[in-house]
NUKEMAR-995893 format. One record per residue (C-alpha): residue number from 1; x, y, z. Coordinates in steps of 0.02 Angstrom, whole numbers, padded with zeros to 5 digits. Layout:
N
  pos      xx      yy      zz
  NUM       X       Y       Z
...
This chain:
408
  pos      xx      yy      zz
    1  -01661   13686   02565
    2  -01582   13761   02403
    3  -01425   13794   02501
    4  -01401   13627   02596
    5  -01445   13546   02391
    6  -01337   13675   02305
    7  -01181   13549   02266
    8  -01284   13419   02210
    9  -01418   13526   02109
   10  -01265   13606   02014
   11  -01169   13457   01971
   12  -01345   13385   01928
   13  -01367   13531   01802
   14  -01220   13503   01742
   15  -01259   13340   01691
   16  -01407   13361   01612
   17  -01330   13492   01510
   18  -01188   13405   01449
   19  -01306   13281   01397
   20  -01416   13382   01297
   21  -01481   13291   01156
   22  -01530   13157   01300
   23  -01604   13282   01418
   24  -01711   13340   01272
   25  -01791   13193   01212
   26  -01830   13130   01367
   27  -01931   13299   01436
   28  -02018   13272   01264
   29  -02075   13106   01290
   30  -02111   13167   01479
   31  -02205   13322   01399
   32  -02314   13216   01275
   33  -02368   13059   01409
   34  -02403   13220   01540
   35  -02493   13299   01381
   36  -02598   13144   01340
   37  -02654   13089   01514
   38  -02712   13278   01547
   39  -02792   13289   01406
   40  -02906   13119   01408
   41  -02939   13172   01582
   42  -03016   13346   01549
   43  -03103   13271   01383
   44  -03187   13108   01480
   45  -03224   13232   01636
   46  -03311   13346   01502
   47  -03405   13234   01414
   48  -03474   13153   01573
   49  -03520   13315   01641
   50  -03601   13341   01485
   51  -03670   13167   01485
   52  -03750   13190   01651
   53  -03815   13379   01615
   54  -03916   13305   01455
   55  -03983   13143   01561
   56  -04025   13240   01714
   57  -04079   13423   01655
   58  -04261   13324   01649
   59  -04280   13240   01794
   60  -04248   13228   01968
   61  -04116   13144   02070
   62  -04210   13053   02175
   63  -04411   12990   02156
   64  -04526   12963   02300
   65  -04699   12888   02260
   66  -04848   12788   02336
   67  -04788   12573   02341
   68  -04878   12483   02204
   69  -05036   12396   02241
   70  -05004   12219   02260
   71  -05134   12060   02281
   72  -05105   11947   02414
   73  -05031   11784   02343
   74  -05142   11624   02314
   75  -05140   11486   02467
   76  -05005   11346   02422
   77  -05096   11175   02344
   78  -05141   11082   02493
   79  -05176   10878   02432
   80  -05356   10838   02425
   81  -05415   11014   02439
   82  -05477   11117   02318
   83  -05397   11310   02329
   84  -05337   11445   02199
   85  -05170   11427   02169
   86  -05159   11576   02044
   87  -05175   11758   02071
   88  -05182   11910   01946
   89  -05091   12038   01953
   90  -05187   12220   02011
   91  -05183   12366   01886
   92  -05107   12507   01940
   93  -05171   12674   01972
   94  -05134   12829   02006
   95  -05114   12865   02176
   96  -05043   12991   02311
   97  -04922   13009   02402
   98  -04990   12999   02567
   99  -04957   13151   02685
  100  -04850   13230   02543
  101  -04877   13407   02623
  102  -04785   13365   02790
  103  -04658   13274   02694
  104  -04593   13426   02616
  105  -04512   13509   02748
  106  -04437   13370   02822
  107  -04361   13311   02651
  108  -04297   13487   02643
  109  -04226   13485   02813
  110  -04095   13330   02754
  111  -03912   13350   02726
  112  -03862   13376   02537
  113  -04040   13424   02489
  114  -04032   13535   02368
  115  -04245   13537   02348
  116  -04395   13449   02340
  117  -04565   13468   02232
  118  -04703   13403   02246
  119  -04786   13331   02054
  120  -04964   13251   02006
  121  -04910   13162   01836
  122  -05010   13060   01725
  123  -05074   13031   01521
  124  -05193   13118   01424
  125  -05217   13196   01252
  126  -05194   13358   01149
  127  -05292   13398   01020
  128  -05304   13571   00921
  129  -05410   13546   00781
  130  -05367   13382   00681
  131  -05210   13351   00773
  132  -05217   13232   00909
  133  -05068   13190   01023
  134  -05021   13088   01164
  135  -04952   13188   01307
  136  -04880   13172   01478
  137  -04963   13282   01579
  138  -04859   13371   01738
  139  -04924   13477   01875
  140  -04800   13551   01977
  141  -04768   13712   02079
  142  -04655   13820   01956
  143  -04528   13894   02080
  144  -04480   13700   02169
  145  -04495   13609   01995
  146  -04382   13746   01928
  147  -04260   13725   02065
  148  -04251   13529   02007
  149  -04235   13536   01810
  150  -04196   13714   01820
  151  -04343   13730   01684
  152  -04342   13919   01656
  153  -04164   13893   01565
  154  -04239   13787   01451
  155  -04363   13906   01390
  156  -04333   13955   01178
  157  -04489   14043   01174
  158  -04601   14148   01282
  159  -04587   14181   01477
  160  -04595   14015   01601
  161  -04756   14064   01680
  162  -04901   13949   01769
  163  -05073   14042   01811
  164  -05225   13957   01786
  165  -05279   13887   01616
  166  -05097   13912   01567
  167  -04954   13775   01512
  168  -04788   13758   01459
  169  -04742   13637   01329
  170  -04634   13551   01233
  171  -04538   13620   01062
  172  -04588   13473   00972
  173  -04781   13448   01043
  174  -04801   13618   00994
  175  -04736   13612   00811
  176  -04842   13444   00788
  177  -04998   13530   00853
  178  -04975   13692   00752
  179  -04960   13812   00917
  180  -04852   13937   00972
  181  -04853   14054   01131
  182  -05009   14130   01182
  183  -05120   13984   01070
  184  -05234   13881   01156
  185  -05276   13694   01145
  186  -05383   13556   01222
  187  -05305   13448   01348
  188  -05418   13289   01398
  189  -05399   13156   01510
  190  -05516   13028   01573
  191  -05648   13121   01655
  192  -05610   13314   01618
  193  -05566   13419   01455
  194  -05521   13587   01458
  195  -05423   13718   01350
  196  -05272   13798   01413
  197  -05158   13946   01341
  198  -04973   13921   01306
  199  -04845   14033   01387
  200  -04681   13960   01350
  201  -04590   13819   01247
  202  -04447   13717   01320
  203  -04313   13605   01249
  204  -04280   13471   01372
  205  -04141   13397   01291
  206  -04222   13245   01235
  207  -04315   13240   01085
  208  -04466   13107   01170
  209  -04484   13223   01304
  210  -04503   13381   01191
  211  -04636   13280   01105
  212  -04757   13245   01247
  213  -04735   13365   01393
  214  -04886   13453   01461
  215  -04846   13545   01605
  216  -04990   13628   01692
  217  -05029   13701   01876
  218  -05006   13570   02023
  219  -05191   13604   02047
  220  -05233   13587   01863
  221  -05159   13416   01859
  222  -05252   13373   02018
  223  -05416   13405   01918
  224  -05395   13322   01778
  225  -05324   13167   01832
  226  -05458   13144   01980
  227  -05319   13178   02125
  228  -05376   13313   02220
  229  -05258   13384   02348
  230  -05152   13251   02295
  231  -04962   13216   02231
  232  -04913   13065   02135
  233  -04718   13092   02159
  234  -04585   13181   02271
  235  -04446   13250   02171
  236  -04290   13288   02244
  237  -04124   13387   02189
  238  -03949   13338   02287
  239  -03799   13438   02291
  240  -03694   13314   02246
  241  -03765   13192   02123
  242  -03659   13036   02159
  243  -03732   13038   02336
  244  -03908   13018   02293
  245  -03891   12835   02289
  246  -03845   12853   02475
  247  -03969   12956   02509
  248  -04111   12871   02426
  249  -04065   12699   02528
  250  -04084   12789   02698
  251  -04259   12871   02604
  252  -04300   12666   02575
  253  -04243   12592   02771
  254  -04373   12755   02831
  255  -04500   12797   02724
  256  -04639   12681   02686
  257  -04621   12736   02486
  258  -04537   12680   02345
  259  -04390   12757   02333
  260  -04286   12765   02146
  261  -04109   12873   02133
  262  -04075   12920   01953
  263  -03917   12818   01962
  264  -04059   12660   01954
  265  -04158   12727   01844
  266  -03999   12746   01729
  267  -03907   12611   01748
  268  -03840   12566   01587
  269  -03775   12763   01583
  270  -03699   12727   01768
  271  -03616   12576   01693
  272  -03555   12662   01541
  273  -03469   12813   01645
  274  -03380   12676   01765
  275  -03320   12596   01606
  276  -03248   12760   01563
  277  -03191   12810   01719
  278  -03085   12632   01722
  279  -03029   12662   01560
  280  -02964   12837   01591
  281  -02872   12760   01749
  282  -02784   12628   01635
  283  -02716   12736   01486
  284  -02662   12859   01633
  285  -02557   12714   01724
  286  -02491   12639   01540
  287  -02406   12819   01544
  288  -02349   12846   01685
  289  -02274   12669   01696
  290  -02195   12738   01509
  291  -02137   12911   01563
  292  -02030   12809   01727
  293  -01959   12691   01608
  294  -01898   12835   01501
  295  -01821   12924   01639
  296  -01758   12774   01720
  297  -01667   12737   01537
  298  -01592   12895   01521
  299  -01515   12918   01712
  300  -01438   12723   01687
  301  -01338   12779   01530
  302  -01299   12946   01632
  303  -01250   12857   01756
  304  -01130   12746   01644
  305  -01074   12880   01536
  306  -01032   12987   01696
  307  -00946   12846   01797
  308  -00761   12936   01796
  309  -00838   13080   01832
  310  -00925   12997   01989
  311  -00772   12927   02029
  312  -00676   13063   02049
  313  -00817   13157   02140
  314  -00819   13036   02271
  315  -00612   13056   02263
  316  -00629   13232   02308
  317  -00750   13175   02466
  318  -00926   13186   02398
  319  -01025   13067   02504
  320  -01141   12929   02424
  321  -01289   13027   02509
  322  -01223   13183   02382
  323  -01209   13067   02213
  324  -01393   12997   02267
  325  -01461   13171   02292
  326  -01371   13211   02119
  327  -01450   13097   02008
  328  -01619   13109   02115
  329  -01628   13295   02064
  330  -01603   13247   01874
  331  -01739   13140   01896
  332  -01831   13299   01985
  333  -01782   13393   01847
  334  -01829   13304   01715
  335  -02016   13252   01791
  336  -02062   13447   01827
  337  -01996   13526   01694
  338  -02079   13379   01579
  339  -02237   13415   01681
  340  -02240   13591   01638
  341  -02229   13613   01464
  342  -02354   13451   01440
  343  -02479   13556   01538
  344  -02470   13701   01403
  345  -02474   13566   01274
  346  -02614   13476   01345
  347  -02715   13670   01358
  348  -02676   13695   01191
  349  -02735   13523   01119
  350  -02908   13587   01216
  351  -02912   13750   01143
  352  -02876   13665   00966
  353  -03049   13540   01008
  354  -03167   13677   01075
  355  -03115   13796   00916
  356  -03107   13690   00780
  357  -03215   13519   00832
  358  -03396   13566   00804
  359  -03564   13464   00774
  360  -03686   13470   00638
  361  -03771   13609   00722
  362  -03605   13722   00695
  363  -03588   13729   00891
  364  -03456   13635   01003
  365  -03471   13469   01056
  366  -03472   13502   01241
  367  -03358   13625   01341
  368  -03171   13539   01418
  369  -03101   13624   01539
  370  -02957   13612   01608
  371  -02965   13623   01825
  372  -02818   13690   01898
  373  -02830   13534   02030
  374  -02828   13409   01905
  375  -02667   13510   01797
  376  -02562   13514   01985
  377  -02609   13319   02033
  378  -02558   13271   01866
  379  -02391   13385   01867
  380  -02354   13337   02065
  381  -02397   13131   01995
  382  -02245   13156   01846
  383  -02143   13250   01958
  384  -02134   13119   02089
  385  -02141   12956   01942
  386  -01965   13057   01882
  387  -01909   13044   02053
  388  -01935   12869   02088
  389  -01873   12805   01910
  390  -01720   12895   01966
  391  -01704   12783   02150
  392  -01629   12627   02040
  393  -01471   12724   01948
  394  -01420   12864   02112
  395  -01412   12692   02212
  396  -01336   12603   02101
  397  -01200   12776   02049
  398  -01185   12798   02251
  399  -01134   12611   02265
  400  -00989   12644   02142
  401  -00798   12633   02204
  402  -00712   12783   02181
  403  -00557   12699   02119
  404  -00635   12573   01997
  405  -00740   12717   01926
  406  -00606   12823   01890
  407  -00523   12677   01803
  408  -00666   12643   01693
């Protein structure tokens, strides 16, 4: 290929050379609108990823628990008889998951599981001493929760352990009760009380949840919330977390459960990162849209700047296939090298935010980084942009007549 393009890649040289000052400003501008959509799209990727870390490090992708109980609705008003017309609501209570224990493996045997865990969840109280403090209380097996929330790398303090009598708890619960690792204090529900010792404190990344998490034994829970053998939820982990709203439909159409992904549960956050995502798309386009109109300017006054030079070209039996190919490598050129040096620019404008951009803890806000994927599509994207803004002037410079051109 170099040797069947070697005419028209020298002359094209040429011309961009000749027309330095030109040539210059235009990779600039190419450089900076390659620099800025690179950029926003490693900052909005990392603050999404970071986004989603925070919101899901706590829970699970996908929920499975018993269907509400529900009260048959009220007869309709029939005319001249008297019936009840009005029906209250049943309170709900806790309740398991029936046949939870088969469930498991056949949960775990689904494409793009990542794992399952069985929980008994429900309210009670702390109390150590005079403090008294509304919890949520959690039993769970350690080694499947922790392969959910990945809870043992959100330990600060002591080792992630669950024997009996033991808990983990949260940062905050602890500091309001006064207790650190190896303390003990009263948990109480509605029919059972009992003391258990703390082995480890977590940060969950939300301050609510650091305040009231209890989490206990899965057979702990089961006594004191009056579930034995039971599970009030199925938790499960995907591999990819966009497809659990898939996923979770096909749970609903087959499972007689109700069925949440954390893509309902979140919605407003869903909403938010589409908004984003849209966003990001636009500003990319607006740029790209500039960085052809900048190369399409400068190859239409290189084209009428060079037209006696095209002329006589064509005079010496260039073809109009040649002068096409000419100003298409310009506009090669100009897209790839542009490309280039606005993918250093747009790694160092990420090394200047993860240095020097820091939060009031004296950490960084989140972690960008740049993929090599996204660096090439964005590069390959400019590249071809410079080729197309050059279609309009290589047709219209192949179109030229050799003898008017030299007489311009």
């Amino acid at each position: 290929m170099p040797a069947l393009l070697g005419f028209e890649l020298r002359v094209a040289m040429r011309f961009l050379r000749e027309g330095r000052m030109q040539t210059v400003l235009i990779m600039v501008g190419v450089a900076m609108g390659v620099a800025v959509i690179t950029y926003i799209s490693a900052l909005i990727s990392g603050l999404q990823a970071n986004t989603l870390s925070k919101t899901l490090g706590a829970q699970a992708h996908i929920t499975l628990r018993s269907p509400d109980d529900v009260v048959m609705p009220a007869a309709e008003r029939v005319l001249g008889v008297q019936t009840l017309t009005e029906a209250q609501p049943r309170a709900q209570r806790l309740r398991s998951v029936a046949n939870w224990q088969a469930l498991l493996p056949e949960l775990e045997k689904r494409p793009g599981v990542a794992a399952v865990s069985p929980m008994v969840a429900g309210g009670g109280l702390a109390l150590r001493g005079e403090a008294t403090q509304s919890i949520s209380l959690m039993g769970v097996d350690l080694d499947r929760y922790d392969r959910i929330v990945g809870l043992r790398g959100k330990v600060v303090s002591g080792v992630a352990r669950l024997g009996p009598g033991e808990a983990i708890v949260g940062r905050d619960l602890a500091a309001d009760l006064g207790v650190r690792v190896g303390d003990r204090f009263m948990v109480q529900t509605a029919l059972v009380s009992d003391a258990v010792r703390v082995t480890a404190l977590v940060d969950l990344g939300v301050k609510e949840l650091n305040r009231r998490t209890v989490i206990v034994p899965l057979r702990a829970a089961q006594s004191f919330l009056d579930l034995p053998g039971g599970a009030t939820t199925i938790d499960l982990a995907v591999r990819d977390v966009w497809a659990a709203q898939a996923l979770a439909d096909d749970l609903r159409r087959q499972l007689p459960y109700q069925v949440e992904s954390w893509q309902e549960s979140n919605a407003q956050l869903v909403s938010a990162l589409n908004a984003q995502s849209v966003s990001t798309s636009l500003i990319r386009g607006v740029v790209l849209v500039v960085v052809v109109l900048g190369i399409a300017s400068v190859l239409v006054v290189s084209v009428v700047q060079k037209s006696r030079e095209i002329g006589i070209l064509r005079a010496m039996g260039a073809t109009q296939g040649q002068v096409l190919r000419v100003f298409l490598l310009q506009g090669a050129v100009l897209g790839s090298v542009g490309s280039a040096l606005g993918i250093v620019l747009a790694v160092v404008l990420i090394w200047l935010f993860t240095t020097f951009v820091r939060g009031s803890d004296g950490l960084a806000l989140f972690d960008i980084t740049l993929q090599p994927a996204l660096a090439v599509q964005i590069a390959l994207i400019a590249t071809v942009c410079g080729v197309l803004a050059a279609v309009a002037p290589a047709r219209r410079a192949a179109a030229m007549d050799p003898a008017q051109a030299i007489r311009i």
